[in-house]
N, C-alpha and C positions, 0 to 999 in steps of 0.2 A: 250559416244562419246566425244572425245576430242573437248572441244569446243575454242573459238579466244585464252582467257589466255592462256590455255596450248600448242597451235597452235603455240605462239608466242612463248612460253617457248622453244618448240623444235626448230623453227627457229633460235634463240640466242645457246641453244647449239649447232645446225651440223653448225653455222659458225666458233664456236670457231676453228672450225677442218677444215673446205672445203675452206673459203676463202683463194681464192689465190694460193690451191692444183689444181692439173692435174690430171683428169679424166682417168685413165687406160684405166677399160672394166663400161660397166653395165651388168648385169646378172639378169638376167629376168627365173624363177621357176614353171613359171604355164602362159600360152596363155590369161589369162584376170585375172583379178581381178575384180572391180565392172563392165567395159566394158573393152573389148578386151586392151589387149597389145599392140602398135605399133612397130614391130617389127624394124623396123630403128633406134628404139631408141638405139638400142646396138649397131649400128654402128657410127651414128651420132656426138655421146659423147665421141667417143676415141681420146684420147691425146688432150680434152680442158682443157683449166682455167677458175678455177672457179672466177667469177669476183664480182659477187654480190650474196646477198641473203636475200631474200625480201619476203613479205609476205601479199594476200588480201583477209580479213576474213580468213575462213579456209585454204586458197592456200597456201604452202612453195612453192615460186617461186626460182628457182637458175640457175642464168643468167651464159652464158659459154663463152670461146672467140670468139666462131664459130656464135655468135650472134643468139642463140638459149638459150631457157629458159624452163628448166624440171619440169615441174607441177604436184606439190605431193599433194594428199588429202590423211586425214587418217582414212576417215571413220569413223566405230563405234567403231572398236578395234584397231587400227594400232597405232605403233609406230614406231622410230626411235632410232638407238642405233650404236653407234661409237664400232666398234671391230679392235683389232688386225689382222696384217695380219696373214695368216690363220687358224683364229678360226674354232670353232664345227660349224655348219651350226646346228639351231633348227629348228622343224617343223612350219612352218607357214614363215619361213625367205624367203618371196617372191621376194622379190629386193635387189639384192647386187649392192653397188657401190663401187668400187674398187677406189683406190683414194692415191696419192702422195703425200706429204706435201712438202715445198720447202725446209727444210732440210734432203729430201732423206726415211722418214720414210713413212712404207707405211701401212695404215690403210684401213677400208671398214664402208660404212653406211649402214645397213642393215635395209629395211625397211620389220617388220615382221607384220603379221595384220591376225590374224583367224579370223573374218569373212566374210576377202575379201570383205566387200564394200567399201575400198580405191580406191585410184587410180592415175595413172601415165602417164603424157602424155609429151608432148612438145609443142612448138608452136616458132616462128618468135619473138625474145623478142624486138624488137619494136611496135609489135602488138598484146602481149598477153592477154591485156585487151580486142581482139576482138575473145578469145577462147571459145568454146560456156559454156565452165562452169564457163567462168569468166564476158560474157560480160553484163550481167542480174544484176550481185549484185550492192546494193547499198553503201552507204558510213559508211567506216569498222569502228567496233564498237569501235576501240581504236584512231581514227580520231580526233583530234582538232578543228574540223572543225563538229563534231557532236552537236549541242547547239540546247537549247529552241527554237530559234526562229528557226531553222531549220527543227526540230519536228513540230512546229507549222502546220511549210507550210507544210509540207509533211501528216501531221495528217488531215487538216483543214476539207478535204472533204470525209472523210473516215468514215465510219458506221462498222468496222470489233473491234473485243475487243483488247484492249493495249495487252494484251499477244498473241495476234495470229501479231499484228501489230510488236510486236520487233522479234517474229520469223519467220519472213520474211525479206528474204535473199534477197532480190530487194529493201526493205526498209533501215536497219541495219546487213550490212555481219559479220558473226562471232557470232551473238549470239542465244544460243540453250537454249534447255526447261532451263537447270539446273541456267543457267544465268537469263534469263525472271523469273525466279521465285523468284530467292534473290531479284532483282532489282527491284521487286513490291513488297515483302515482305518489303526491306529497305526502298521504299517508300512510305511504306502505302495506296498502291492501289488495290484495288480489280482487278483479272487477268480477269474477265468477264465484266468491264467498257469500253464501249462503248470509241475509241480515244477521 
């Protein structure tokens, strides 16, 4: 599963491309991926700008002019991958975004993911911290604002083990089995030590 690093990795690439491009169509391949598809989505997005692209824990957040923000999760398998205007479509290419740049070239973001427990939604981007997949996490693991003493409090009155406490997404967003386990290996902590 792609976890925060590589979350963020894709984030930094689809800006090199989206910021500041106009949104054609979106094209939507299958009625659900991990939950249903919102079918609006394909109408909602046509002919915005793309104005930001942001990201909390695993969420690629990409804010539009329409004051609307398209919420990408990528699951266990999913990726993202910049094509040329009309490439081969492969199997699993569940999400096409068709997409302008400002000098005229027209590219697409295809979001391809076999085993479908991605997902793709929208919300209000003044309020999509209040989206139910987003309003629960805690503070993203690549935060400045993540310190000892904030562990501390957050740890103080907890009985659950350090590795089940960093893989919780209400405590530290963004970080999964494969991270929890270098991060106690490098630190020399047993993953069944009580916080």
């Amino acid at each position: 599963m792609p976890e925060l690093p590589e979350v963020e990795t894709s984030r930094k690439y689809i800006k090199s491309f989206l910021l500041n491009a106009k949104i054609i169509n979106i094209q939507t391949n299958v009625p659900k991926l991990r939950w249903k598809i919102n079918p609006e989505i394909k109408r909602i997005f046509n002919n915005t700008i793309i104005s930001k692209i942001d990201r909390i824990g695993k969420y690629i957040l990409v804010n539009a002019s329409n004051k609307k923000t398209l919420i990408l999760h990528l699951g266990m398998s999913g990726y993202l991958s910049i094509k040329e205007e009309n490439f081969k479509k492969m199997k699993h290419d569940h999400i096409i975004l068709n997409f302008e740049k400002i000098n005229g070239e027209k590219q697409s973001l295809v979001f391809n993911d076999q085993r479908r427990f991605g997902h793709i939604d929208f919300h209000e981007t003044s309020n999509v911290k209040k989206h139910f997949l987003i309003k629960n996490l805690g503070i993203d693991g690549l935060s400045k604002n993540l310190k000892f003493d904030f562990l501390r409090t957050i740890f103080l009155k907890k009985t659950i083990t350090i590795k089940s406490a960093l893989l919780n997404q209400k405590i530290i967003c963004g970080i999964g089995n494969i991270y929890a386990t270098e991060i106690l290996f490098y630190s020399k902590i047993h993953p069944l030590k009580k916080v």
